[in-house]
Structure formats: structure tokens, C-alpha cells
LODREN-483115 format. One record per atom (N, C-alpha, C, O): x, y, z; residue in one letter. Coordinates in steps of 0.2 Angstrom, whole numbers, plus 5000, padded with zeros to 4 digits. Last residue first. Layout:
BEGIN
XYZA;...
END
This chain:
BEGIN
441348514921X;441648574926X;441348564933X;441448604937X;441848454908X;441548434912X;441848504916X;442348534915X;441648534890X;442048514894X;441648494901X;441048504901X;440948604880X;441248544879X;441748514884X;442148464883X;439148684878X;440148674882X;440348624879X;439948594876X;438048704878X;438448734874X;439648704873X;440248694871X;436648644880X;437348654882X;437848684877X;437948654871X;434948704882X;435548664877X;436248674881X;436248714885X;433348644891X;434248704888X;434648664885X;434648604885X;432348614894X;432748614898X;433548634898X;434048644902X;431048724891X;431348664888X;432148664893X;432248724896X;429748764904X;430448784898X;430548744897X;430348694901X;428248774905X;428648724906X;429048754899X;428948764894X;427348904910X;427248874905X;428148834905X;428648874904X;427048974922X;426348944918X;426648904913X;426348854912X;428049064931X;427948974932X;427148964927X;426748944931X;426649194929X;427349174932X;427349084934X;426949054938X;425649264926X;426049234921X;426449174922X;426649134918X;424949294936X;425349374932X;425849354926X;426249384922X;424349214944X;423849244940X;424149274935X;423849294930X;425849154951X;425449134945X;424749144941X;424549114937X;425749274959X;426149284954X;425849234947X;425749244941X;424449254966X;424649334963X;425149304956X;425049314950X;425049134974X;424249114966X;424349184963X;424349184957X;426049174981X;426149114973X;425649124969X;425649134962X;425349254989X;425849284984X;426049234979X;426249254973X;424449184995X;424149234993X;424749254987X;424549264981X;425449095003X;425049064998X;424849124992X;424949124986X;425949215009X;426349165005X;426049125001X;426149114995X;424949235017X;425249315011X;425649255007X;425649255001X;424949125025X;424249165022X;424449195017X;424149185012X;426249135032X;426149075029X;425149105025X;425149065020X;426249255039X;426649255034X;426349195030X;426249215024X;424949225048X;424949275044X;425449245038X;425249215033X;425149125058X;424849105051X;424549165048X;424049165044X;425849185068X;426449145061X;426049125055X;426349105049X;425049205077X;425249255074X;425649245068X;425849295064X;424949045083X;424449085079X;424649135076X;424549125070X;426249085088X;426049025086X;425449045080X;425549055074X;426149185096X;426549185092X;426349135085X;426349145079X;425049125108X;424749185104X;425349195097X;425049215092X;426049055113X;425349015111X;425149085104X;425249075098X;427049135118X;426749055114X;426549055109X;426649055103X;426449275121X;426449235123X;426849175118X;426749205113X;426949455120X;426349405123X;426549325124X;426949315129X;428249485120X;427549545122X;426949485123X;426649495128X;428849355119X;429049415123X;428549455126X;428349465132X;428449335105X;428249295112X;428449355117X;428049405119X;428949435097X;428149425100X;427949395106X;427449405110X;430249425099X;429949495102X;428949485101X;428549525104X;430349325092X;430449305099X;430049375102X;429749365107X;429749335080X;429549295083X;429649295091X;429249265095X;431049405074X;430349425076X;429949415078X;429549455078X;432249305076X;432049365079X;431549395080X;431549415085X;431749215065X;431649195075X;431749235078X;431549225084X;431449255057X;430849245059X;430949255066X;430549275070X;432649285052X;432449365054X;431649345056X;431249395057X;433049165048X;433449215054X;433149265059X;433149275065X;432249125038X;432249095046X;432649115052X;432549095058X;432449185028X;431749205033X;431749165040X;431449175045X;433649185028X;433649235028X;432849235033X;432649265038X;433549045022X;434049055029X;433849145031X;434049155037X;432749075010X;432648995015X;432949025022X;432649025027X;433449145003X;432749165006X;432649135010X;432549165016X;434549095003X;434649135005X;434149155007X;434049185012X;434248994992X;434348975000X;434449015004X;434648995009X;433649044981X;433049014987X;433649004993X;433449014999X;435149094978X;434549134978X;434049124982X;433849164986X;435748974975X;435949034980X;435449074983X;435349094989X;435148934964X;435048894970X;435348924975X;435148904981X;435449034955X;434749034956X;434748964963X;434148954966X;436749024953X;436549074957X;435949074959X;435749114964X;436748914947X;437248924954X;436748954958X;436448934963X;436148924935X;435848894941X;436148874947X;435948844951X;436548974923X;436349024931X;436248984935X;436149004941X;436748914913X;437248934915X;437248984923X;437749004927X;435448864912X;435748844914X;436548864916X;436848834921X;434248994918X;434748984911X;435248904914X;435448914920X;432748944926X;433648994926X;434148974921X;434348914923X;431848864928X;431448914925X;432348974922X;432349014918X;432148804938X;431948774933X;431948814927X;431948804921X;432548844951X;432848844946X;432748824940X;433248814936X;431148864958X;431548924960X;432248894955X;432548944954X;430448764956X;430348804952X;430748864953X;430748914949X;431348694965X;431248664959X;431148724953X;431448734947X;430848744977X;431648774975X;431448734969X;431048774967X;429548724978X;429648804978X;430448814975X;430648864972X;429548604979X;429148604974X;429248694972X;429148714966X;430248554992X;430548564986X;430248564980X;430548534975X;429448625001X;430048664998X;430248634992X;430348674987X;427948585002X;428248664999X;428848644997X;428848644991X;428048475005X;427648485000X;427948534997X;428048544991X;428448475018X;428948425014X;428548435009X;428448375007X;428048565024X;428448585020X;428548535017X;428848555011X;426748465028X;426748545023X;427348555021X;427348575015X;427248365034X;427048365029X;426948395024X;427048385018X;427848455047X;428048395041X;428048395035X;428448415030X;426448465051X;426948545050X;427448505043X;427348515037X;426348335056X;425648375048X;426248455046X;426248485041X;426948325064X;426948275059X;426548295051X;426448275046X;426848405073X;427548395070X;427448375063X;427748395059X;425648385079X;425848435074X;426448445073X;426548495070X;425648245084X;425348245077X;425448325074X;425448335068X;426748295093X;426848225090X;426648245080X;426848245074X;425848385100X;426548385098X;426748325093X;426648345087X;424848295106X;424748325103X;425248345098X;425048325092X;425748195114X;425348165108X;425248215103X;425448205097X;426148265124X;426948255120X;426448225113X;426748235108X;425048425126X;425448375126X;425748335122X;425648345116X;424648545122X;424748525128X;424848465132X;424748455138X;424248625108X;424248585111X;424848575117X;425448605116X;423748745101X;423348705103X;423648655108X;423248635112X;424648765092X;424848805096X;424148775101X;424348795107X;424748655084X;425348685089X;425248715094X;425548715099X;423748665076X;423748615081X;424348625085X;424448585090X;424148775070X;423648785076X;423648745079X;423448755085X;425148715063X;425448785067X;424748765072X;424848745078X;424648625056X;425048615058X;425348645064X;425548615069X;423648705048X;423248675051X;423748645058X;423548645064X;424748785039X;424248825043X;423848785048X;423748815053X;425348685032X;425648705037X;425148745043X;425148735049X;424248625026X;424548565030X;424948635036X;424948645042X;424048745016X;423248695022X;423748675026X;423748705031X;425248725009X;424848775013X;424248755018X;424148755025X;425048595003X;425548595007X;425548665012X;425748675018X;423748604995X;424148574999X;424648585005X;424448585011X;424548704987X;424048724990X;423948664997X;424148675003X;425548644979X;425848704984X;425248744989X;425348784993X;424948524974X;425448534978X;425748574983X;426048564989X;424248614966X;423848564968X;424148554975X;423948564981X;425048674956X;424748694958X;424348684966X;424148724970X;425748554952X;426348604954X;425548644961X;425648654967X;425448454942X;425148464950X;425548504953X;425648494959X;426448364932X;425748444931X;425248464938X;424648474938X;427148304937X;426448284932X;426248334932X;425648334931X;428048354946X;428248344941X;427748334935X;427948344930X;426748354956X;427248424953X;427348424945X;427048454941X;427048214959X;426448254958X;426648304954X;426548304948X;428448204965X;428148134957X;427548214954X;427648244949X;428448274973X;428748304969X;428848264964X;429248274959X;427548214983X;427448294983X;427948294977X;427848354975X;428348094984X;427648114985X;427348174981X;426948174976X;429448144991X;429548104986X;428848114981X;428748144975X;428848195006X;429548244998X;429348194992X;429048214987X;428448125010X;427948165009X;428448195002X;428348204996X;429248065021X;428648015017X;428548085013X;428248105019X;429948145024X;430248085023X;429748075019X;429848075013X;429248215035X;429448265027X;429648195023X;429348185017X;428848135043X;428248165039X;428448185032X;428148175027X;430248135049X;429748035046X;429348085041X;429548085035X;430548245054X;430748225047X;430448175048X;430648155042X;429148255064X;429248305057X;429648285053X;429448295047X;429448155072X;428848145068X;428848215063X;428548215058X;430648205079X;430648125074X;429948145071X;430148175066X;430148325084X;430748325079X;430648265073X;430548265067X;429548265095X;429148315089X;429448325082X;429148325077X;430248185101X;429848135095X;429348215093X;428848215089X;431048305110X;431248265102X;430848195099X;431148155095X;430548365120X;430148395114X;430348355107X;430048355102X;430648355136X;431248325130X;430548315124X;430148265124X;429948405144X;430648435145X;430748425140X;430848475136X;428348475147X;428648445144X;429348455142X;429448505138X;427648555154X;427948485158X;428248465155X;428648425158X;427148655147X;426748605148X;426948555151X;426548505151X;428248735145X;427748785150X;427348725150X;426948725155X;428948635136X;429248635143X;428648675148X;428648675154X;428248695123X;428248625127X;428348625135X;427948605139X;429248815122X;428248805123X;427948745126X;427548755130X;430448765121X;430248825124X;429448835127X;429148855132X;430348705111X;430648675115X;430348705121X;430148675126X;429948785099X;429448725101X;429648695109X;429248675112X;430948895096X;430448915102X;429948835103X;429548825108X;431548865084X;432048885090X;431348895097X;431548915103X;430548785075X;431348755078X;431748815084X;432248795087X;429448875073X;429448795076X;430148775080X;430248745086X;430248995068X;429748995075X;429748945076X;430248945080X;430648945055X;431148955059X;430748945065X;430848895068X;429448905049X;429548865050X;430448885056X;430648845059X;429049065047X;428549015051X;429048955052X;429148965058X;429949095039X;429949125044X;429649095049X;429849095055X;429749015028X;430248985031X;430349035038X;430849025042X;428549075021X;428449015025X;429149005028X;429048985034X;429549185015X;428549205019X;428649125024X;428949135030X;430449125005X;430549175014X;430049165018X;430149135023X;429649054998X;429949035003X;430149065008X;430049055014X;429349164990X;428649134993X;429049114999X;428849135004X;430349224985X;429949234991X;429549204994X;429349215000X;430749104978X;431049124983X;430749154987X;430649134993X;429849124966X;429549054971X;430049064978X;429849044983X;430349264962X;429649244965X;429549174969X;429249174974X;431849234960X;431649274964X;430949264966X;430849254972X;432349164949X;432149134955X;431949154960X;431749114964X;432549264940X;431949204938X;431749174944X;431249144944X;433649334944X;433249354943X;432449334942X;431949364943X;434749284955X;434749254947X;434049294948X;433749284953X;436349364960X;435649324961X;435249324955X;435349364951X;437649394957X;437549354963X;436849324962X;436649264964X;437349474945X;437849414944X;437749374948X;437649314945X;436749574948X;436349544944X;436849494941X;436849474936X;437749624960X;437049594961X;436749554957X;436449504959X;438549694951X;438849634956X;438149604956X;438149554953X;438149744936X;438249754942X;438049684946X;437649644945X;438349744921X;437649734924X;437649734932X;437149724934X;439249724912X;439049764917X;438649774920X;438549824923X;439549534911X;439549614909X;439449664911X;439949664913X;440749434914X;440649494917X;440549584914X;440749634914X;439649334907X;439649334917X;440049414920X;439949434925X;439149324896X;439049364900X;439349394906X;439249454908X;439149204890X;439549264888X;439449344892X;439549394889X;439449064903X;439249114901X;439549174898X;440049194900X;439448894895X;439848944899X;439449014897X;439149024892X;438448764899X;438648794894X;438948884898X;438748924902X;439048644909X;438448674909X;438848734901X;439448734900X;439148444914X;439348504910X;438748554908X;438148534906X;439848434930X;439148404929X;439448464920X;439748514921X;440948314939X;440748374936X;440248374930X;440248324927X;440648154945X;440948194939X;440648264939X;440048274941X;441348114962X;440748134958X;441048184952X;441448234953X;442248064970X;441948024965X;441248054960X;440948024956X;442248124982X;442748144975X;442548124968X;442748144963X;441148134992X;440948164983X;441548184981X;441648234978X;441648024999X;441248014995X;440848064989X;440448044984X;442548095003X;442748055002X;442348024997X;442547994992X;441848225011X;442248235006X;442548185002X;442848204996X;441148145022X;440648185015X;441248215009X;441148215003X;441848075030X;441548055023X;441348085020X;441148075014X;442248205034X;442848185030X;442648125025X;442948105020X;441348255042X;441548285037X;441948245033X;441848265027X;441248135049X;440848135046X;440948205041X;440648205036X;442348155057X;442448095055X;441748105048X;441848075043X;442148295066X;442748285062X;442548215054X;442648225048X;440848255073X;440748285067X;441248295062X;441148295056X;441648155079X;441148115077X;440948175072X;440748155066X;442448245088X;442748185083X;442248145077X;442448115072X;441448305096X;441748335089X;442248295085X;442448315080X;441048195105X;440448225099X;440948265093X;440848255087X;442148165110X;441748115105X;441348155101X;441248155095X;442148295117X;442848275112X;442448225109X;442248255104X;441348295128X;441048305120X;441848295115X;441848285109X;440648115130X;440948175132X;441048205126X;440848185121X;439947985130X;440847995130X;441348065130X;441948085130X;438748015134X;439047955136X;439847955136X;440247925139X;438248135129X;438148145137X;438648065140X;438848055146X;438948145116X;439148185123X;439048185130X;439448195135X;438348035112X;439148045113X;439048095117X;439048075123X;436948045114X;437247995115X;437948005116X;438147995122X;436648185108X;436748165115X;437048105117X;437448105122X;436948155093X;437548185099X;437448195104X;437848225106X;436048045091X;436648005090X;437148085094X;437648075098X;434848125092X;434748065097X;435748035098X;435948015103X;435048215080X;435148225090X;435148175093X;435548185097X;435448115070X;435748155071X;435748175080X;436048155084X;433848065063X;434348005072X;435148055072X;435648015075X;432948155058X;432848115063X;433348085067X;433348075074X;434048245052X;433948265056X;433348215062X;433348225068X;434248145042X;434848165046X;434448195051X;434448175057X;433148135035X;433348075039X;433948065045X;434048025049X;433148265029X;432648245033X;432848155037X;432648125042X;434148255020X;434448295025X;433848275031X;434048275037X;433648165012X;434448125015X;434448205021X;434848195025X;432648195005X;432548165010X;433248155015X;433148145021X;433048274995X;432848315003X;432748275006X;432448295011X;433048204985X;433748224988X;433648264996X;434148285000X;431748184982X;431948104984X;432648164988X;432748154994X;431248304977X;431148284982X;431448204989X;431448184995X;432148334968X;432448364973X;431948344979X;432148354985X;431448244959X;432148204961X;432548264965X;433148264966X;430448284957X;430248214960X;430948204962X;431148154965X;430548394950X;430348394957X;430548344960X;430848354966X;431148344939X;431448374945X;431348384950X;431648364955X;430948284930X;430848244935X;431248274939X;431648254943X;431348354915X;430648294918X;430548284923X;429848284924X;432848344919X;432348414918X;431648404917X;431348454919X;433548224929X;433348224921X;432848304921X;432348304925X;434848264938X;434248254936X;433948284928X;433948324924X;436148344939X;436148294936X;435548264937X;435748204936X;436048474941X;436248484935X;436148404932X;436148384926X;435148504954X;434848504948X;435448494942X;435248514936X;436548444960X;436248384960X;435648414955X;435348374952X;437548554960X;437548494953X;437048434955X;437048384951X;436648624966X;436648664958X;436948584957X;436548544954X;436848584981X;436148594978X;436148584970X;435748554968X;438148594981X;437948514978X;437348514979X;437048464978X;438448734981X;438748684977X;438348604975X;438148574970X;437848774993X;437548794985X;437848754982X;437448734978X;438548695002X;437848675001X;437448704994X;437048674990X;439748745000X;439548674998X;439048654999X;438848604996X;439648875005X;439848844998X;439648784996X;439448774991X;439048865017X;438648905009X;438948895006X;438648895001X;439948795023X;439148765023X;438848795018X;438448775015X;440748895029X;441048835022X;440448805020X;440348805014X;440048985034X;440149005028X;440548945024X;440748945018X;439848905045X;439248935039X;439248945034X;438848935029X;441148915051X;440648825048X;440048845044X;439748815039X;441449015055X;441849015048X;441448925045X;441448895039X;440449035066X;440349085060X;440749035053X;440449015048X;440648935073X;439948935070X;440148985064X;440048975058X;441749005076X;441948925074X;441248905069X;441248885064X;441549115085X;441949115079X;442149055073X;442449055067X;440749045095X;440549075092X;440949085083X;440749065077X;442048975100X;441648935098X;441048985094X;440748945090X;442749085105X;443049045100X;442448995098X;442548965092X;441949145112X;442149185110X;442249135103X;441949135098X;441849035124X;441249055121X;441549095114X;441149085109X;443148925125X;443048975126X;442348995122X;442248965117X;443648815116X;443648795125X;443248855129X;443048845135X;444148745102X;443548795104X;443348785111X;442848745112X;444748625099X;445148665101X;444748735105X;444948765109X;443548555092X;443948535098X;444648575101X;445048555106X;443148645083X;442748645087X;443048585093X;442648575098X;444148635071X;444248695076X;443748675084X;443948685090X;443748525063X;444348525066X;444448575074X;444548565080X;442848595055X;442548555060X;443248545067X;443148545073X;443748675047X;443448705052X;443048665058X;442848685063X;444048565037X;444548595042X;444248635048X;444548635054X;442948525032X;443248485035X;443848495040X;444148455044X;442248645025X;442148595031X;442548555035X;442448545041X;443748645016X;443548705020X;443148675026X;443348665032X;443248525009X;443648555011X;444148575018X;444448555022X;442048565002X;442048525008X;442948505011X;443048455015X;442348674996X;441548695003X;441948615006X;441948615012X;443048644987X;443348664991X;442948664996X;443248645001X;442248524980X;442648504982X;443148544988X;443548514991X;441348614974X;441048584979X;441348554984X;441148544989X;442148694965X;441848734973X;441448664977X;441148684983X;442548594958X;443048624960X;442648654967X;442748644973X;441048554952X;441448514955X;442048564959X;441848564965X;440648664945X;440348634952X;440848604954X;441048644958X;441548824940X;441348744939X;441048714947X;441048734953X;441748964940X;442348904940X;442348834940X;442748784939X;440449014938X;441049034937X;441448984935X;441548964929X;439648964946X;439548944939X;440248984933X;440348974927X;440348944958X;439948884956X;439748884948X;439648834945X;440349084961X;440849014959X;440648964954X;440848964949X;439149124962X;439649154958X;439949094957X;439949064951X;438649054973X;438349034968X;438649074962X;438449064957X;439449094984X;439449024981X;439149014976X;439248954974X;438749214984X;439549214982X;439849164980X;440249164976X;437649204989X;437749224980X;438349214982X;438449194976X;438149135003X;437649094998X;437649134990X;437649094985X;438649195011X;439049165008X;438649135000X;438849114995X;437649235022X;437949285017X;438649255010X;439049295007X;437149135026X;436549165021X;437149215015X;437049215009X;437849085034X;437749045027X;437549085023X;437749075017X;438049185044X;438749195039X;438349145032X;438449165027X;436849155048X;437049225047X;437249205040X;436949195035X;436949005053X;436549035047X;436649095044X;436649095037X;438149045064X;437949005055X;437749005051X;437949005045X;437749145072X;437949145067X;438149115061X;438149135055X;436449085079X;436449145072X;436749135070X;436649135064X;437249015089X;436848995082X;436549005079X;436348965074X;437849105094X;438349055090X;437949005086X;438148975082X;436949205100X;437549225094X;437849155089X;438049155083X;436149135109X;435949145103X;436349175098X;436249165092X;437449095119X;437049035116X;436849065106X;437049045101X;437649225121X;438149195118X;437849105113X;437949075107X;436449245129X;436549265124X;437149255119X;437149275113X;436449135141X;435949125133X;436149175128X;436149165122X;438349125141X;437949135143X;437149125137X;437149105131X;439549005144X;439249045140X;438549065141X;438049025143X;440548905153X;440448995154X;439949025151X;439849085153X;440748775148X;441148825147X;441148905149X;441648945148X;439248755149X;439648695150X;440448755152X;440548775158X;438448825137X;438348815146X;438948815149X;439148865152X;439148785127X;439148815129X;439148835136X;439648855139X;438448635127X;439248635130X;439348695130X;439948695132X;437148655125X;437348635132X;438148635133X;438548645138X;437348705113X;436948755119X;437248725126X;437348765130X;437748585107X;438148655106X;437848685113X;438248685118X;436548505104X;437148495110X;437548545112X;437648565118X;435748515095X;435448505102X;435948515105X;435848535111X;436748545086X;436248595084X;435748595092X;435548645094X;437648445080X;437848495087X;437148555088X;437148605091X;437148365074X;437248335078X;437448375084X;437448365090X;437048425059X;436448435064X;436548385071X;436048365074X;438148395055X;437948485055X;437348495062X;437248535067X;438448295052X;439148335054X;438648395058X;438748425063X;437548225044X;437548225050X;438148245054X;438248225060X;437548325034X;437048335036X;437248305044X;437048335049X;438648235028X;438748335028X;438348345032X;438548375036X;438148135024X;438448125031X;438648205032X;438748235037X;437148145017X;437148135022X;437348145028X;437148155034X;437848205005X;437348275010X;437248245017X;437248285021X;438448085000X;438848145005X;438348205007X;438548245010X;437148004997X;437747995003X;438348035004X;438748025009X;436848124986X;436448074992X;436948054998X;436948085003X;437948104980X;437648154980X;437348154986X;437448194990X;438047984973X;438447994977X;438348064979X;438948084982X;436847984965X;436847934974X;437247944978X;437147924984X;436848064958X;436448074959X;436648044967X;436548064972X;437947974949X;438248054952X;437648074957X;437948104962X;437147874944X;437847864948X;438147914953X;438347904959X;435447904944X;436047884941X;436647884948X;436547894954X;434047884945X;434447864949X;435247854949X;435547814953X;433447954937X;433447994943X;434147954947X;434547974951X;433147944920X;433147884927X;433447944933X;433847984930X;432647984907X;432548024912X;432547974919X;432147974923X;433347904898X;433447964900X;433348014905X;433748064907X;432247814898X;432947804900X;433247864902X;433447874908X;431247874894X;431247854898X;431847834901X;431947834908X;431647904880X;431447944884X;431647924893X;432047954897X;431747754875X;432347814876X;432147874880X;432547884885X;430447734874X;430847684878X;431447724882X;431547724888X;430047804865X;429747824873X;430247804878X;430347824884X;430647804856X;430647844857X;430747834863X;431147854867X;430247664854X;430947644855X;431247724855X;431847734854X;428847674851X;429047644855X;429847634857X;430047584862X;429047744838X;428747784844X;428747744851X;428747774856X;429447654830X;429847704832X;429847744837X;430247784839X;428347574833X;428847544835X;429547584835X;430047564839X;427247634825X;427247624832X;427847604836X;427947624842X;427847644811X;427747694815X;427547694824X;427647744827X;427747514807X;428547544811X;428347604815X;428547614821X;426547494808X;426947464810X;427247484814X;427347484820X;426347584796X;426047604803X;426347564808X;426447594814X;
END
């Protein structure tokens, strides 16, 4: 009996080791999303004004920051073809690459034309390398502790987008913007310096990859399609917040709307980590309801409020709800995907993720348009309603009910 405890104790021991989230590849992971992130999200307030700056008009404004997303969206199964195609490592190391050339362009970009063309070819390096080191950061977390270790890795984008605007008004309005796109040059280039160091992660090769089954059922992974929608539904709502808050605030006196900003990533900050310990224990359920309430109460108190306080605390509860959603929704958007698919299945939510936030802030705008703000704002807690309603649908139908084992490998090689 003895040993028998003692066997089961130097199980558990090992288990436990096994499942450390904070390994080598995992951190270097972390500190190159960073600075990837602070490349990305430092032109996202400023861009517009140096637009301005050069001739550009608002609708040149809205082309050049659709088209990132646009081009991400459209590059996204294509990176996730690669990716399980030719290996993580090799595509994550061209995405960043590719970034670090085209950041290059945005000091040569003098004209509206060319700086549009500049966001297009930055979206689509950003779909490769974001599908890239989405798939090897699930490939190197323990399959125990996914949630909890996509939610620890969605902090590093939520931290950037806290002191990112603060840091390219600083350079633009103090050193101009050659400093600002020096300062995205510079931080491209740690993001590539710091994931050379990252091993290729090993997945078992597919015998399938070119069977017939047409182009589509190669690009997108079939398993990750339901928790994907769910996210379209809500990432329509959370596009609204980010391209119209600015917009809504200012009919209330209020110019500069950025501790809306600070108090939504602090929220997500505290809240991801949180939200996907929980998950990971068998709270999947608990956490996605959650996190629905928080957006829904989030949106009203938005639409409700009329000052920088009000804004503040719905920032900070809007926050909260996603930082509950997402990465409890991309988790199970690849948990559930052959290993050999999880390119494509991390392709898959982020195409839903950029796709509803494209096509939100389009139809969001033609609502404001016909009425108001205010009334838009409100009008957002439909999608986010059908999206809760379509999780509990799909998990009444089966779907995400019963924990896969986490897969074999088959390969012999690092890729």
C-alpha cells in the first residue's frame, strides 16, 4: 500500500511537471508578441493624424485602417496552410521577416496612396505571424492548462495596447513621426530577435494534407468552426467599441477617451489569467456565461454614459467580459483539432475575430448614421445575446462536452 501511494505520488509529481506553462519557448513567445504588438498598436491612434498630415482624407483614414485587418483576415487560412504544411517555426520566422521589411516602408510612405498600400502588405505579414505564434504557443503549453496558458499569453497583447498610444503620441507629437516609424522599425526587429530562439515545436505530419477534399477543407479546420462563431457574434460588438468610443465621448466634451482604453487592457490583464485557471478546472461553462453578462452590462454602461468616470468603469467591465471570452472561445476553437490542424484551426477563430470586427464596424457605422450612438450601443447587445444563445445551442447538440486527450505525435522531427 506503501508503495502504492508513493507511486501515485511521484505520478502526480510528474504530471505536474509536465504541465509547467512556463517553459523556455513559452516566454520567448511572450516577449516577441510583445514587442510585435508594440510595433503594431503604436500607429493605430496616430496613423489617422499623419494621414491628416499629408492630404488624406476620412475616407482614406477608413481604407488604411481596414485594410490591415482586411488583408489579415485574408491571409489568415493561408498561414494556417503553412504553418502546418512547412512547420511553425520556418512561417513564423518569415511573418516576422516580412514585418520587419514592410515596417521599413512606412518612412518612405509620404502620400495617402502609399500608406494605404503599406497597411495592406503589414496585414498580411501580421496573418502570418500572428497565425504562426498563435499555433506554436498552443503547441507548447501543457494540453491541461490551455486555457490558463492562452490566457497568461493574451496578456502580453493587453499590456501593449495599455502604454503603446501613450508611447506614439509621445514620439510623434515630441520627435515627429520619422521617430514614430523608427520606433515601429526597432520593435519589429526585437520581435524577430527574440523568437529566433524559439525551438520548433514537433506535430505529427499530415497524410492527408493534399487529399481531395478541396482547398477550403485544407484552409479551415472544421472543429473550430462553432466556438469561431460564437466569436464573430461578439467581436462585432467589440469592433463598435474601438472604432466609434472616440466618437461618442467627444458629443460629451470628451476629447481624449484614452483611460477608456487604459482601464479595458488593466481589466483584460487581470481577468485572462483568471478566466482560463477556471475553464481549465471544468468552468468552461461558468466562464463563458460570465463573461457574457460582463459584456452586455459593459455595452449599457456605455451607452449610458456621459462622462470620463462613467467610460472609465465601462471600459473596465467591457474588459473584463472579453478578457473571459476570448481566450476561453480560441482554446476551445483548438483543443478539440487534430494536432496536425492546429494552424488552421488558429486561423480559423482569427479570421472570425477580424472578420466580425470588420464587418461590425461597417454595420455599426450605418446604424449610427440612421440614428445615433447611443442607440448603436444598445443595438450591439443583440449580436452579443445570439452569441451566448448559440454556445448553450451548440453545447446542448454535444459540442465541446467531453475533453480529448491531447494527441499523439507521430513525427520525429522539430518543425
Amino acid at each position: 500500500m506503501a508503495n502504492s501511494f508513493e507511486n501515485d505520488a511521484e505520478e502526480n509529481a510528474l504530471l505536474l511537471a509536465q504541465a509547467t506553462i512556463w517553459t523556455r519557448n513559452f516566454v520567448l513567445l511572450c516577449f516577441a508578441n510583445i514587442a510585435l504588438f508594440m510595433s503594431i498598436q503604436v500607429l493605430l491612434p496616430t496613423l489617422p493624424v499623419y494621414l491628416f498630415k499629408v492630404g488624406g482624407s476620412q475616407q482614406d483614414i477608413g481604407y488604411a485602417m481596414g485594410a490591415f485587418t482586411i488583408c489579415a483576415m485574408l491571409m489568415r487560412p493561408i498561414a494556417g496552410w503553412l504553418v502546418d504544411t512547412y512547420g511553425r517555426k520556418k512561417i513564423i520566422t518569415l511573418g516576422m521577416v516580412l514585418m520587419l521589411a514592410v515596417s521599413g516602408l512606412y518612412r518612405l510612405s509620404s502620400v495617402p496612396i502609399m500608406i494605404i498600400l503599406t497597411r495592406g502588405l503589414h496585414g498580411l505579414a501580421f496573418g502570418i505571424v500572428g497565425t504562426a505564434i498563435g499555433t506554436i504557443v498552443v503547441d507548447s503549453l501543457p494540453f491541461t492548462r490551455l486555457s490558463e496558458g492562452m490566457g497568461y499569453f493574451g496578456l502580453t497583447s493587453s499590456l501593449s495596447m495599455a502604454v503603446a498610444p501613450i508611447i506614439g503620441f509621445w514620439l510623434a507629437d515630441g520627435y515627429g513621426y520619422s521617430a514614430l516609424f523608427s520606433w515601429v522599425i526597432v520593435m519589429s526587429l526585437v520581435a524577430l530577435l527574440v523568437s529566433l530562439p524559439v525551438k520548433g515545436t514537433t506535430i505529427p505530419l499530415s497524410t492527408s494534407a493534399h487529399s481531395g477534399t478541396g482547398i477550403w477543407a485544407n484552409l479551415l479546420e472544421k472543429s473550430s468552426v462553432p466556438a469561431s462563431a460564437v466569436m464573430f457574434l461578439l467581436s462585432t460588438v467589440y469592433g463598435s467599441v474601438l472604432s466609434f468610443i472616440a466618437l461618442f465621448a467627444s458629443e460629451s466634451g470628451i476629447n481624449n477617451v484614452g483611460l477608456f482604453f487604459s482601464a479595458l487592457a488593466v481589466s483584460m490583464l487581470i481577468s485572462r489569467p483568471i478566466s482560463g485557471r477556471w475553464a481549465d478546472g471544468g468552468g468552461t461553462n461558468k466562464v463563458i456565461f460570465i463573461g457574457h453578462l460582463a459584456i452586455i452590462i459593459g455595452v449599457s454602461t456605455i451607452s449610458l454614459s456621459h462622462t470620463m468616470e462613467g467610460f472609465m468603469i465601462a471600459g473596465a467591465v467591457f474588459g473584463f467580459g472579453f478578457g473571459f471570452c476570448i481566450p476561453t472561445l480560441q482554446a476551445l476553437s483548438v483543443r478539440y483539432a487534430p494536432a496536425h490542424r492546429r494552424g488552421a484551426a488558429t486561423g480559423t477563430f482569427f479570421i472570425a475575430l477580424d472578420l466580425g470586427i470588420g464587418l461590425g464596424t461597417i454595420l455599426w457605422g450605418y446604424v449610427a448614421a440612421a440614428s445615433s450612438y447611443q442607440i448603436m450601443y444598445f443595438t450591439t447587445l443583440i449580436p452579443t445575446i445570439l452569441a451566448g444563445a448559440l454556445y448553450y445551442k451548440l453545447r446542448g447538440k454535444g459540442y465541446y462536452q467531453k475533453l480529448p486527450g491531447p494527441g499523439k505525435c507521430d513525427c520525429n522531427s522539430n518543425r
